[in-house]
mmCIF file as Biopython writes it, N, C-alpha, C and O atoms, coordinates in Angstrom:
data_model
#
loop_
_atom_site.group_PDB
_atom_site.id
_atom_site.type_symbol
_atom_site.label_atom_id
_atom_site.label_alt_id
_atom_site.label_comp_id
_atom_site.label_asym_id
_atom_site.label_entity_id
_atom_site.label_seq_id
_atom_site.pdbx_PDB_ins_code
_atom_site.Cartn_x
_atom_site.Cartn_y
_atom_site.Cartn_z
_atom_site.occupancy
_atom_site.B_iso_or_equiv
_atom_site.auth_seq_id
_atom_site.auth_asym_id
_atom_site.pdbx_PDB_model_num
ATOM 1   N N  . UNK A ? 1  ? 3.576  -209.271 -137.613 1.0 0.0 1  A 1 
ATOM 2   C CA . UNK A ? 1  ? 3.864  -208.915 -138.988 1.0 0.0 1  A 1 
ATOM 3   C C  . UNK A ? 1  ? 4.899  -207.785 -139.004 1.0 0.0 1  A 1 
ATOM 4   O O  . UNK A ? 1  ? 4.775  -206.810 -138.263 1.0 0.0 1  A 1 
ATOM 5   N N  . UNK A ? 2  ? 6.088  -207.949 -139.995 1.0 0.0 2  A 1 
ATOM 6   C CA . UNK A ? 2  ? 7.095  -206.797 -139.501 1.0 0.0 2  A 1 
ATOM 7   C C  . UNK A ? 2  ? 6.320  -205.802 -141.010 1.0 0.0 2  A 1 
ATOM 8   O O  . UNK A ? 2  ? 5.673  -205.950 -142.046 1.0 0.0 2  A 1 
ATOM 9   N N  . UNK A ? 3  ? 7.132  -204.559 -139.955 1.0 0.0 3  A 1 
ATOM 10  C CA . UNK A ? 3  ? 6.571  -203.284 -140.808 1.0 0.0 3  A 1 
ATOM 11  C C  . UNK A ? 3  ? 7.530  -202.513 -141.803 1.0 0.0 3  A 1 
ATOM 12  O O  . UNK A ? 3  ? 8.735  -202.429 -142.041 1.0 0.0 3  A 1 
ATOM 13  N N  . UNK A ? 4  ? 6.659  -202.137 -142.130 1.0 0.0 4  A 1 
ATOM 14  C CA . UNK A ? 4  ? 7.451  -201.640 -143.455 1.0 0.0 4  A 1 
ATOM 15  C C  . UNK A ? 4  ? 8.731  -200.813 -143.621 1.0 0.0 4  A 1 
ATOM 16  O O  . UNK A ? 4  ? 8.669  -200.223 -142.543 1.0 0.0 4  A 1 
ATOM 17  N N  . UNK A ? 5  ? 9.754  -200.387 -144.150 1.0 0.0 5  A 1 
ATOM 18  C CA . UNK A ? 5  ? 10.637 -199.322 -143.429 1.0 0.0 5  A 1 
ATOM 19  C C  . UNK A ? 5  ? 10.195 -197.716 -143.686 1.0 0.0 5  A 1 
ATOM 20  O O  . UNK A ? 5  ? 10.648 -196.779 -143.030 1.0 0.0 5  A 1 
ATOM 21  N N  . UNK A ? 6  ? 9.476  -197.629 -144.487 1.0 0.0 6  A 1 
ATOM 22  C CA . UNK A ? 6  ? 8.417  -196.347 -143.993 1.0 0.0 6  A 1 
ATOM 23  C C  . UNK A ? 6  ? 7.929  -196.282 -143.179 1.0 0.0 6  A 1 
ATOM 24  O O  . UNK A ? 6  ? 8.172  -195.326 -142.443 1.0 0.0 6  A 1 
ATOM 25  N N  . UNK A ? 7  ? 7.025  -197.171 -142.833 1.0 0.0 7  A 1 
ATOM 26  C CA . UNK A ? 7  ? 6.219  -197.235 -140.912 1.0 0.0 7  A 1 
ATOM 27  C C  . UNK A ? 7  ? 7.340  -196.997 -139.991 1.0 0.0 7  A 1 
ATOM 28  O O  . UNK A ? 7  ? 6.917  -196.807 -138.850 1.0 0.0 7  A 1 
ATOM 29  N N  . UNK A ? 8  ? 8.384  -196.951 -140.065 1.0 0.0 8  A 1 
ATOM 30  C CA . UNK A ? 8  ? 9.173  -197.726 -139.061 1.0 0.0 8  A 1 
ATOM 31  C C  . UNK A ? 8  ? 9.778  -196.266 -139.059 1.0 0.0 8  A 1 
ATOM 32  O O  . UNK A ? 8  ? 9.876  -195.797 -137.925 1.0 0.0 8  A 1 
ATOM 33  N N  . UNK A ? 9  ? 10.094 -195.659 -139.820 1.0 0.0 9  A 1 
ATOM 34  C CA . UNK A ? 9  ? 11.130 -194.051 -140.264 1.0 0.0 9  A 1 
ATOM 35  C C  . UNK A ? 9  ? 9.579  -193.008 -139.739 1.0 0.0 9  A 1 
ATOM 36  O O  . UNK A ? 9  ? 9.839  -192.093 -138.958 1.0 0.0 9  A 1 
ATOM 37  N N  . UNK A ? 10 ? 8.101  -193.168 -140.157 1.0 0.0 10 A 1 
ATOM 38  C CA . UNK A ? 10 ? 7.109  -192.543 -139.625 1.0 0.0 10 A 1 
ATOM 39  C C  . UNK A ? 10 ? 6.776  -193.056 -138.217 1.0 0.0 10 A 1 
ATOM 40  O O  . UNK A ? 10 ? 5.891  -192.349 -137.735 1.0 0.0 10 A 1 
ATOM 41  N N  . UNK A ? 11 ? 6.981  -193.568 -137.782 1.0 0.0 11 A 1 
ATOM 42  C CA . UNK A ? 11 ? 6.695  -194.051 -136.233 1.0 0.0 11 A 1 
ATOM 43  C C  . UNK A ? 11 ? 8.268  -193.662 -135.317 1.0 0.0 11 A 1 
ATOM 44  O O  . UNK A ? 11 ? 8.518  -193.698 -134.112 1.0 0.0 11 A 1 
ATOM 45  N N  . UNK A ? 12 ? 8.830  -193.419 -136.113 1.0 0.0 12 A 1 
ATOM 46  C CA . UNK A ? 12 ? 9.801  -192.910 -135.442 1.0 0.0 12 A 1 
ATOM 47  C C  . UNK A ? 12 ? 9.859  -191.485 -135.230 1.0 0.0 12 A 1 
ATOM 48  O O  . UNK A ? 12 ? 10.022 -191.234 -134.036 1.0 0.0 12 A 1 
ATOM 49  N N  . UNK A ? 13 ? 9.778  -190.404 -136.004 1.0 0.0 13 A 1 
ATOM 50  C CA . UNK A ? 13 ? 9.658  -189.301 -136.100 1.0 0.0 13 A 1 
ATOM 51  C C  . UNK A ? 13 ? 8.458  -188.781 -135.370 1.0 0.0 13 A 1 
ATOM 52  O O  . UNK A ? 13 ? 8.443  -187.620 -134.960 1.0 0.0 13 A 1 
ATOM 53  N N  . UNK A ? 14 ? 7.291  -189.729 -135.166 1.0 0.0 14 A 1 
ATOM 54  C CA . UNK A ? 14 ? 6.198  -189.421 -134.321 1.0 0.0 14 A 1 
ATOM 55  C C  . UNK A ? 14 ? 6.273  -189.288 -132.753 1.0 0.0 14 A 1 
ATOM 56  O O  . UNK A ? 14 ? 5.855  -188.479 -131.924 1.0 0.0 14 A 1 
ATOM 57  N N  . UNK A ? 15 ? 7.385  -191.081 -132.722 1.0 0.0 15 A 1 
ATOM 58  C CA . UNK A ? 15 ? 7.662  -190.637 -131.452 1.0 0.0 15 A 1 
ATOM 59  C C  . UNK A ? 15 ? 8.711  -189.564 -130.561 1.0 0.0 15 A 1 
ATOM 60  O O  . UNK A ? 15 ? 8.826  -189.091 -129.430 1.0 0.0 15 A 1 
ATOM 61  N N  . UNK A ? 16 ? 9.422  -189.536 -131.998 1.0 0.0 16 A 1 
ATOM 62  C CA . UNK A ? 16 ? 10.650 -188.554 -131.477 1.0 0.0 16 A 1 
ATOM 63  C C  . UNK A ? 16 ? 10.230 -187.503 -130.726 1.0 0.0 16 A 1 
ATOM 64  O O  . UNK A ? 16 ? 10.516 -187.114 -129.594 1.0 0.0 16 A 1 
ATOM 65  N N  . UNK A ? 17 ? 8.989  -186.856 -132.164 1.0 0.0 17 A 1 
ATOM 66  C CA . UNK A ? 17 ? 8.019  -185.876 -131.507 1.0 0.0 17 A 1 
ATOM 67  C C  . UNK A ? 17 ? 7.613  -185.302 -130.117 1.0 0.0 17 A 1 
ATOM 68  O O  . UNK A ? 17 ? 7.822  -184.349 -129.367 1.0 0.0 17 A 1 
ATOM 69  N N  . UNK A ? 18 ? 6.584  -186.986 -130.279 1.0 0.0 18 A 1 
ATOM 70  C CA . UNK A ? 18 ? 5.865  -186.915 -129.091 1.0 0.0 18 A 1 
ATOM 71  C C  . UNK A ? 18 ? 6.884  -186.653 -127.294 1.0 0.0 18 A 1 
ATOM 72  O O  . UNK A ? 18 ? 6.547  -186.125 -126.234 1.0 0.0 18 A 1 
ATOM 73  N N  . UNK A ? 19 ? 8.208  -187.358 -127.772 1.0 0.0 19 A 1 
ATOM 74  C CA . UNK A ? 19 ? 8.834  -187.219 -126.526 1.0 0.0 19 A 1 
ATOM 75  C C  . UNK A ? 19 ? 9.599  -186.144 -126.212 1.0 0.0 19 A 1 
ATOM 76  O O  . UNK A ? 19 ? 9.910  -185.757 -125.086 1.0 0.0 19 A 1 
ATOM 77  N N  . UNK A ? 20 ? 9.846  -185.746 -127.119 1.0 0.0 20 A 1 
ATOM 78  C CA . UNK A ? 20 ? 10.097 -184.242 -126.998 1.0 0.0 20 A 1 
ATOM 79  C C  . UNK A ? 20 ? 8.476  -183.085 -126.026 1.0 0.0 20 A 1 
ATOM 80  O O  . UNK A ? 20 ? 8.287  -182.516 -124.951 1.0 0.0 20 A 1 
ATOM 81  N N  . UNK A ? 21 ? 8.129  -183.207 -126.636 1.0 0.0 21 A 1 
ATOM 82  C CA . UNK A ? 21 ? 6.566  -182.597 -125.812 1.0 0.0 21 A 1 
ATOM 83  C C  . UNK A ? 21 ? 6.742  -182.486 -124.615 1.0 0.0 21 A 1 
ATOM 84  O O  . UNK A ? 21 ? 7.088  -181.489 -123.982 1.0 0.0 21 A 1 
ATOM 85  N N  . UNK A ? 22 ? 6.399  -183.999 -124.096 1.0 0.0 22 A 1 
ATOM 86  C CA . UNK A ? 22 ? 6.256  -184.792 -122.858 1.0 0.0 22 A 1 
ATOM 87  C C  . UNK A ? 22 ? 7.648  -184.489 -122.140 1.0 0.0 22 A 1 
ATOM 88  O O  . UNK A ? 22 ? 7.470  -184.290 -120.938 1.0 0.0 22 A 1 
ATOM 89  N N  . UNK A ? 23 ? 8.700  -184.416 -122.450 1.0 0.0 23 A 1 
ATOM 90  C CA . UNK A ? 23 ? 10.274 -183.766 -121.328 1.0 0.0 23 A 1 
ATOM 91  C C  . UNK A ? 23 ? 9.733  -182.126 -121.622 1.0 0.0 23 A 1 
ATOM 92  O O  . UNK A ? 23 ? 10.087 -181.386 -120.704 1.0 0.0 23 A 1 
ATOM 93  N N  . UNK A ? 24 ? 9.136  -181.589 -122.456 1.0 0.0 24 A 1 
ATOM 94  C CA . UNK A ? 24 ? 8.823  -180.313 -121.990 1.0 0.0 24 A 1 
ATOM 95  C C  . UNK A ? 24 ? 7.778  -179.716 -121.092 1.0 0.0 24 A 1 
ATOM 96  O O  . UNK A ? 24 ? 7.724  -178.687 -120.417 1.0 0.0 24 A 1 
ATOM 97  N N  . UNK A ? 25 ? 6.911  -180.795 -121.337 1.0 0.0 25 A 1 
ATOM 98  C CA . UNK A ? 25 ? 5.530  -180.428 -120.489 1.0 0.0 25 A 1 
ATOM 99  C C  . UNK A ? 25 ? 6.158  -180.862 -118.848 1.0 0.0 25 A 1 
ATOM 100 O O  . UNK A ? 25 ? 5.870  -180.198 -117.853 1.0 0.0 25 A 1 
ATOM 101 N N  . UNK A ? 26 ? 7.169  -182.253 -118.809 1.0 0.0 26 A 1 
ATOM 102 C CA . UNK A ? 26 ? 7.582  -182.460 -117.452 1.0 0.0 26 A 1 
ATOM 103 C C  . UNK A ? 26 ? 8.287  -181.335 -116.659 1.0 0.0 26 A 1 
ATOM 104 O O  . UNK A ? 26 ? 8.254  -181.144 -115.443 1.0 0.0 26 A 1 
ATOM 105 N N  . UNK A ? 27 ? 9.187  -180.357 -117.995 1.0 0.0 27 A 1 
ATOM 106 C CA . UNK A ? 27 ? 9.729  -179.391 -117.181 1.0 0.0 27 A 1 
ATOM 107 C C  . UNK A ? 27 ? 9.184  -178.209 -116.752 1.0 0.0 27 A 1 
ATOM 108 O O  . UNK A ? 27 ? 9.655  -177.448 -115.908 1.0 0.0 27 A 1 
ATOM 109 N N  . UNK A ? 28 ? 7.865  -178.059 -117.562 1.0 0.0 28 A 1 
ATOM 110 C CA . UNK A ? 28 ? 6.557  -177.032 -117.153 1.0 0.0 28 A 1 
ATOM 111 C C  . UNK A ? 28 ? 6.311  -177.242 -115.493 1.0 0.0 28 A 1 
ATOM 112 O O  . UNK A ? 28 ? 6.304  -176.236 -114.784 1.0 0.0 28 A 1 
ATOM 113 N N  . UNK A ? 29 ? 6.139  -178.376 -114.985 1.0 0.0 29 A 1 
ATOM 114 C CA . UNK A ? 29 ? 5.691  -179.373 -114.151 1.0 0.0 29 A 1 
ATOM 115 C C  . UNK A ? 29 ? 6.677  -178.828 -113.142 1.0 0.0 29 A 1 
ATOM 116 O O  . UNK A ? 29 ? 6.248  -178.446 -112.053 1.0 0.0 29 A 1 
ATOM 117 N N  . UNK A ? 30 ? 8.126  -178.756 -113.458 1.0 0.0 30 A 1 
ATOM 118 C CA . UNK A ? 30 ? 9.021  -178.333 -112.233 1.0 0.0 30 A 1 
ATOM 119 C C  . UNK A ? 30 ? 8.831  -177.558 -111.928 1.0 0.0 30 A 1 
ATOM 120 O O  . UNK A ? 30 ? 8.778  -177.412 -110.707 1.0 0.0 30 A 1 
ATOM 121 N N  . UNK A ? 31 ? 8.526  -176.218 -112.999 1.0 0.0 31 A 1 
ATOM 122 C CA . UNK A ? 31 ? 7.952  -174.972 -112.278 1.0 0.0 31 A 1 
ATOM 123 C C  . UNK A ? 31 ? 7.148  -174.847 -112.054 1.0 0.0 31 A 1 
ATOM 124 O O  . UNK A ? 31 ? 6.555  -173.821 -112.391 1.0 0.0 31 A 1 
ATOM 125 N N  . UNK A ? 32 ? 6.574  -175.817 -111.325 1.0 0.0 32 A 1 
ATOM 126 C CA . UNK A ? 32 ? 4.850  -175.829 -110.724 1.0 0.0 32 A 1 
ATOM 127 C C  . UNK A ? 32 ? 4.909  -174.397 -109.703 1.0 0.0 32 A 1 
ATOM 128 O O  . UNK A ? 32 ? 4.248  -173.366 -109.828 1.0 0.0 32 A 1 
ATOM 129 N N  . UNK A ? 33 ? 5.843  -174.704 -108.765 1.0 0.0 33 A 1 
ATOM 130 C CA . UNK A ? 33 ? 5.799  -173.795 -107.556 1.0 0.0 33 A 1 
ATOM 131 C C  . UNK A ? 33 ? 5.809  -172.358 -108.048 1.0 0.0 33 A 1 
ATOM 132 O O  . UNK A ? 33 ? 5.612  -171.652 -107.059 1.0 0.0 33 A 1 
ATOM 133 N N  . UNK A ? 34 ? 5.950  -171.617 -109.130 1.0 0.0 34 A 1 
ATOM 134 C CA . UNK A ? 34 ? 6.179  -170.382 -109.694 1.0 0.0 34 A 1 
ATOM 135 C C  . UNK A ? 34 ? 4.724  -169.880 -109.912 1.0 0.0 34 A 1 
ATOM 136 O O  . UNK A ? 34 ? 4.255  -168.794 -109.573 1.0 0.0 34 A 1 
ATOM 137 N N  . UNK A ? 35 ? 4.129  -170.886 -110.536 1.0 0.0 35 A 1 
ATOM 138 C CA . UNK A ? 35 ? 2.425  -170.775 -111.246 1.0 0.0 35 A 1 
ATOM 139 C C  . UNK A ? 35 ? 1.944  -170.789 -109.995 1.0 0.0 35 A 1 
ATOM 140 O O  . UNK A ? 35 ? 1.371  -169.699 -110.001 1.0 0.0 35 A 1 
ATOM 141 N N  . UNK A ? 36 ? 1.762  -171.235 -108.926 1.0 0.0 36 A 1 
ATOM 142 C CA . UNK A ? 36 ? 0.991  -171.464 -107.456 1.0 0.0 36 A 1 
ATOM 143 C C  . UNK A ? 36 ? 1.458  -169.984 -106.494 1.0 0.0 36 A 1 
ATOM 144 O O  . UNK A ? 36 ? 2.522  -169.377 -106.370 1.0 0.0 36 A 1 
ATOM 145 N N  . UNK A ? 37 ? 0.797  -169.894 -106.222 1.0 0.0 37 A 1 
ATOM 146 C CA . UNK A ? 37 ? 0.988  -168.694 -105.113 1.0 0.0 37 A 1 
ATOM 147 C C  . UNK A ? 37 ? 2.048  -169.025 -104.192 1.0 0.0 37 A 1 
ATOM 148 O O  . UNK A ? 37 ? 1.663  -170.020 -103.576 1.0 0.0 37 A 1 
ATOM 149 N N  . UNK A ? 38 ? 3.280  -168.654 -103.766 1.0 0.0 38 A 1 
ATOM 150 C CA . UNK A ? 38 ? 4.371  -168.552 -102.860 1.0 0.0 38 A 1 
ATOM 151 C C  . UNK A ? 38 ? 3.359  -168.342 -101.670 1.0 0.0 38 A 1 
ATOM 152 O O  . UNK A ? 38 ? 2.452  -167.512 -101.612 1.0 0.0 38 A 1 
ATOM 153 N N  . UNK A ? 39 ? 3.693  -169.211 -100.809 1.0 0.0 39 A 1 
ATOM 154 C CA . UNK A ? 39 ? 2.927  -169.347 -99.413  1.0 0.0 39 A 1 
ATOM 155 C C  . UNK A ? 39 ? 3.775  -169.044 -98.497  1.0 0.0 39 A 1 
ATOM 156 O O  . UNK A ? 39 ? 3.283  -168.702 -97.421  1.0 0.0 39 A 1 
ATOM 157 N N  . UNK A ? 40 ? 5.475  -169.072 -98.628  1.0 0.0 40 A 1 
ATOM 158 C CA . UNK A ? 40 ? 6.320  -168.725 -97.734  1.0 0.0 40 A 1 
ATOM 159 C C  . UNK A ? 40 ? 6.993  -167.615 -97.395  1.0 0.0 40 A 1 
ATOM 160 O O  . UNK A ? 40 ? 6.487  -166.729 -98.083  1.0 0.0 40 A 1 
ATOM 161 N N  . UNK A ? 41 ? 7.824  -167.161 -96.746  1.0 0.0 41 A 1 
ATOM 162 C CA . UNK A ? 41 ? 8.090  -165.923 -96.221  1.0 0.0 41 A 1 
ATOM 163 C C  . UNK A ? 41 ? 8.989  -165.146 -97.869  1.0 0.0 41 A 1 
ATOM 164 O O  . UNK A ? 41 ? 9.923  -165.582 -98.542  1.0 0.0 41 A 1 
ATOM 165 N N  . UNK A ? 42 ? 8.469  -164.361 -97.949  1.0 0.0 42 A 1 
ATOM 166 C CA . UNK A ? 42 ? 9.039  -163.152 -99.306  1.0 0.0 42 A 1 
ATOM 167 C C  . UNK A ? 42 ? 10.772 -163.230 -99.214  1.0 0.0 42 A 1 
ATOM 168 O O  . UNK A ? 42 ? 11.456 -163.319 -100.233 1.0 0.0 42 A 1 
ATOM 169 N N  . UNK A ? 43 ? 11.407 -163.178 -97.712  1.0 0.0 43 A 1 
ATOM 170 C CA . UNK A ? 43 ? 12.578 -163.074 -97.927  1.0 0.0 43 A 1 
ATOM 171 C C  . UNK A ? 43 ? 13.521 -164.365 -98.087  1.0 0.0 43 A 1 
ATOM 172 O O  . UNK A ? 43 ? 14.746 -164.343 -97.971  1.0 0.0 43 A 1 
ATOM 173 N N  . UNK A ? 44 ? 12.728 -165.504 -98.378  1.0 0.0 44 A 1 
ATOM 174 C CA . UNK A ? 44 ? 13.247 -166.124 -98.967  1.0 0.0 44 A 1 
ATOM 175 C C  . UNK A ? 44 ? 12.907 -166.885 -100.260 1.0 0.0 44 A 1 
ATOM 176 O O  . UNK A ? 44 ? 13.511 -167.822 -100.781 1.0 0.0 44 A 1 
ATOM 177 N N  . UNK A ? 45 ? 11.727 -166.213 -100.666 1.0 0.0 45 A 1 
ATOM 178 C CA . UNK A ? 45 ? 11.839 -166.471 -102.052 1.0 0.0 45 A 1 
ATOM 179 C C  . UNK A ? 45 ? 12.864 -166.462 -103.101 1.0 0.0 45 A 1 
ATOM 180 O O  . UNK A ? 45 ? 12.920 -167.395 -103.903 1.0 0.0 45 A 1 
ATOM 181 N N  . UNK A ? 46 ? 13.650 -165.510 -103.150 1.0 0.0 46 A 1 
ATOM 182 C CA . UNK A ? 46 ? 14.754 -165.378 -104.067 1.0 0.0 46 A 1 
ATOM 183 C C  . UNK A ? 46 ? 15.675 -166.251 -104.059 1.0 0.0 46 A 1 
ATOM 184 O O  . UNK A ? 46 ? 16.186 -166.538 -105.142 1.0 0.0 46 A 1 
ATOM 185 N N  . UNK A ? 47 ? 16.159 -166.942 -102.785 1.0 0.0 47 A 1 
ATOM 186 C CA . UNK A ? 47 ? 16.801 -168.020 -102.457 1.0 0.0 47 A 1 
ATOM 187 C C  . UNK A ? 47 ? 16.394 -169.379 -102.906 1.0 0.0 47 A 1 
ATOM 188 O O  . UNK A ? 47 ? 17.093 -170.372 -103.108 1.0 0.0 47 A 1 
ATOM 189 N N  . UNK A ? 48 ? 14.787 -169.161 -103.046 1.0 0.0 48 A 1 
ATOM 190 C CA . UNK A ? 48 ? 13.948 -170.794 -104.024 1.0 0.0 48 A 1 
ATOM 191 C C  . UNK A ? 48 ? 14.365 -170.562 -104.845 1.0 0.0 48 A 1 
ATOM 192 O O  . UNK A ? 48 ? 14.972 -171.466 -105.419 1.0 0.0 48 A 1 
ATOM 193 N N  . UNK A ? 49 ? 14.330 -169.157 -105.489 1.0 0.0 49 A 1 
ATOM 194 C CA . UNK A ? 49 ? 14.043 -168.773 -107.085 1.0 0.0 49 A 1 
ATOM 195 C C  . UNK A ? 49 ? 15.783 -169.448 -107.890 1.0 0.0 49 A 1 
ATOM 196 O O  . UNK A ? 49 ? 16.002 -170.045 -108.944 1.0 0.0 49 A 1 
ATOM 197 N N  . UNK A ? 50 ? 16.627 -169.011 -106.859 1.0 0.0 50 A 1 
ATOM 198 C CA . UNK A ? 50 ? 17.872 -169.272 -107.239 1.0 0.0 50 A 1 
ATOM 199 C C  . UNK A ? 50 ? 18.161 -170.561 -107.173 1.0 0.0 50 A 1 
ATOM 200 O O  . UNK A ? 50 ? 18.887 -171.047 -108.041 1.0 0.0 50 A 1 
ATOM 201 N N  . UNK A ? 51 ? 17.545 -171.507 -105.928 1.0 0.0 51 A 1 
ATOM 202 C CA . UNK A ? 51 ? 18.016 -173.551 -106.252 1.0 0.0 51 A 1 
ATOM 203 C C  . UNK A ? 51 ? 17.201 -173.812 -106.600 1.0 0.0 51 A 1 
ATOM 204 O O  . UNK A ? 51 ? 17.277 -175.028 -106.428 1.0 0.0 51 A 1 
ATOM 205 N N  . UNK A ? 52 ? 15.737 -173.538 -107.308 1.0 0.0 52 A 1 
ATOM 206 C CA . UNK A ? 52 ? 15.253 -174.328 -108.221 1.0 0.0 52 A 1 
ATOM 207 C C  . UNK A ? 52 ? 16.166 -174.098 -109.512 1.0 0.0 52 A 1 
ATOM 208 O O  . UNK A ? 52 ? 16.446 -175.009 -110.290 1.0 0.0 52 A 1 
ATOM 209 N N  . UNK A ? 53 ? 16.556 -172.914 -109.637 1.0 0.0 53 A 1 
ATOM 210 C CA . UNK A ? 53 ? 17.223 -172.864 -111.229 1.0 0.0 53 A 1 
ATOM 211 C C  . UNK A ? 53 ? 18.622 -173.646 -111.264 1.0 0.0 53 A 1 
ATOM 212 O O  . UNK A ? 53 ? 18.940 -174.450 -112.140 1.0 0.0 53 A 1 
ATOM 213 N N  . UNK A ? 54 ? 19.220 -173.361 -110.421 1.0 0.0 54 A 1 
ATOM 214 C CA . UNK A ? 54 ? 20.710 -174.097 -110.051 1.0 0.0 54 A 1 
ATOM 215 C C  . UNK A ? 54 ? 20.406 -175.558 -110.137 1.0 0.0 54 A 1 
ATOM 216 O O  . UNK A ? 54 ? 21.092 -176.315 -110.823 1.0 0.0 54 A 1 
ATOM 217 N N  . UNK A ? 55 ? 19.152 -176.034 -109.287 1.0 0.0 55 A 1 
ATOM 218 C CA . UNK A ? 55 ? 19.071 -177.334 -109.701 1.0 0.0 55 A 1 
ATOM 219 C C  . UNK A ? 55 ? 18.492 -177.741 -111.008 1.0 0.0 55 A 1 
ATOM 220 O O  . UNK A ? 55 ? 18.788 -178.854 -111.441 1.0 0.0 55 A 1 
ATOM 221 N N  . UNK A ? 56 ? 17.742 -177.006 -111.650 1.0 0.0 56 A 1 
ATOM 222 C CA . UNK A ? 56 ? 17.154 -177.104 -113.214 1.0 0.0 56 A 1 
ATOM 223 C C  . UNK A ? 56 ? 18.470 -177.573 -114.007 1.0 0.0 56 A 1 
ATOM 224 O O  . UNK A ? 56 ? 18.566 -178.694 -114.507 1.0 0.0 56 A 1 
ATOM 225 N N  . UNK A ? 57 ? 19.363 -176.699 -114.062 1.0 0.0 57 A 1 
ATOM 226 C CA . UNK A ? 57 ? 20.835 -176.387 -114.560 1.0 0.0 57 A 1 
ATOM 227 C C  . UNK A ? 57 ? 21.470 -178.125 -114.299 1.0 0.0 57 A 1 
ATOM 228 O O  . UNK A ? 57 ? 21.774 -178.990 -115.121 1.0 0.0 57 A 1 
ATOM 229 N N  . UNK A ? 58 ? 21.484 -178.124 -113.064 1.0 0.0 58 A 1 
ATOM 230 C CA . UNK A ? 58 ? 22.329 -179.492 -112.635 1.0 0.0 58 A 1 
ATOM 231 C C  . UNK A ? 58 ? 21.944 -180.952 -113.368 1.0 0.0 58 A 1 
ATOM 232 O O  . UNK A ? 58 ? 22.582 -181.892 -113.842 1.0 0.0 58 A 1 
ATOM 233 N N  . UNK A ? 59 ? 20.494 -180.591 -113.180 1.0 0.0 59 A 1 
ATOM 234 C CA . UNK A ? 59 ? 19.777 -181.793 -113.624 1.0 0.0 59 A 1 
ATOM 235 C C  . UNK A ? 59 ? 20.008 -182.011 -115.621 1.0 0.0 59 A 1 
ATOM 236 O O  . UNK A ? 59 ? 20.022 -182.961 -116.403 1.0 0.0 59 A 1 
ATOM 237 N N  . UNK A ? 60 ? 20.134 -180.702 -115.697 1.0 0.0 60 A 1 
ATOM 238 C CA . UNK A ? 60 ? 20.097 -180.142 -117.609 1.0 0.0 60 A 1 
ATOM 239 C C  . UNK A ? 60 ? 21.147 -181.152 -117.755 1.0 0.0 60 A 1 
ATOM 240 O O  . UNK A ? 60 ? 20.780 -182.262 -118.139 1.0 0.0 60 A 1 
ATOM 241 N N  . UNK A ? 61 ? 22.575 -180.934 -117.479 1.0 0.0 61 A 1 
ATOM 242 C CA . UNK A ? 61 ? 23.832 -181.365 -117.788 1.0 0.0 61 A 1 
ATOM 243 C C  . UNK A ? 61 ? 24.445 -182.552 -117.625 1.0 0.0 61 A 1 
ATOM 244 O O  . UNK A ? 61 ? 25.543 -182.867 -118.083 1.0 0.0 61 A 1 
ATOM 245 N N  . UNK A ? 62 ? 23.112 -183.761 -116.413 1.0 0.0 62 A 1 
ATOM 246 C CA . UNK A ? 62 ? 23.507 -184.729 -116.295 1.0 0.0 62 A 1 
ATOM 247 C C  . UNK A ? 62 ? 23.504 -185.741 -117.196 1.0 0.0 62 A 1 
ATOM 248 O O  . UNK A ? 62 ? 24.010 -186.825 -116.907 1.0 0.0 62 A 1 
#
């Protein structure tokens, strides 16, 4: 049964929504390693800290 063009303009905006969320919660997700305790040597943390973001960046623009 086709739907109405209200359903169709509200099911859209829902999902727009919803996918918006979900690419934010995925990018929560990249910075998993930040929330978890650093298990590796201190002097190179700053060096993660810097290609996770460089790659955050890379990935942003593709």
């Amino acid at each position: 049964q086709e739907r109405s063009t209200g359903d169709r303009v509200a099911k859209r905006s829902v999902n727009t929504l919803r996918a918006a969320v979900e690419r934010a919660i995925a990018h929560l997700k990249d910075w998993k390693i930040f929330a978890t305790r650093y298990r590796g040597p201190l002097t190179h943390f700053a060096l993660l800290a810097k290609t996770v973001t460089a790659l955050a960046f890379y990935k942003k623009g593709r």
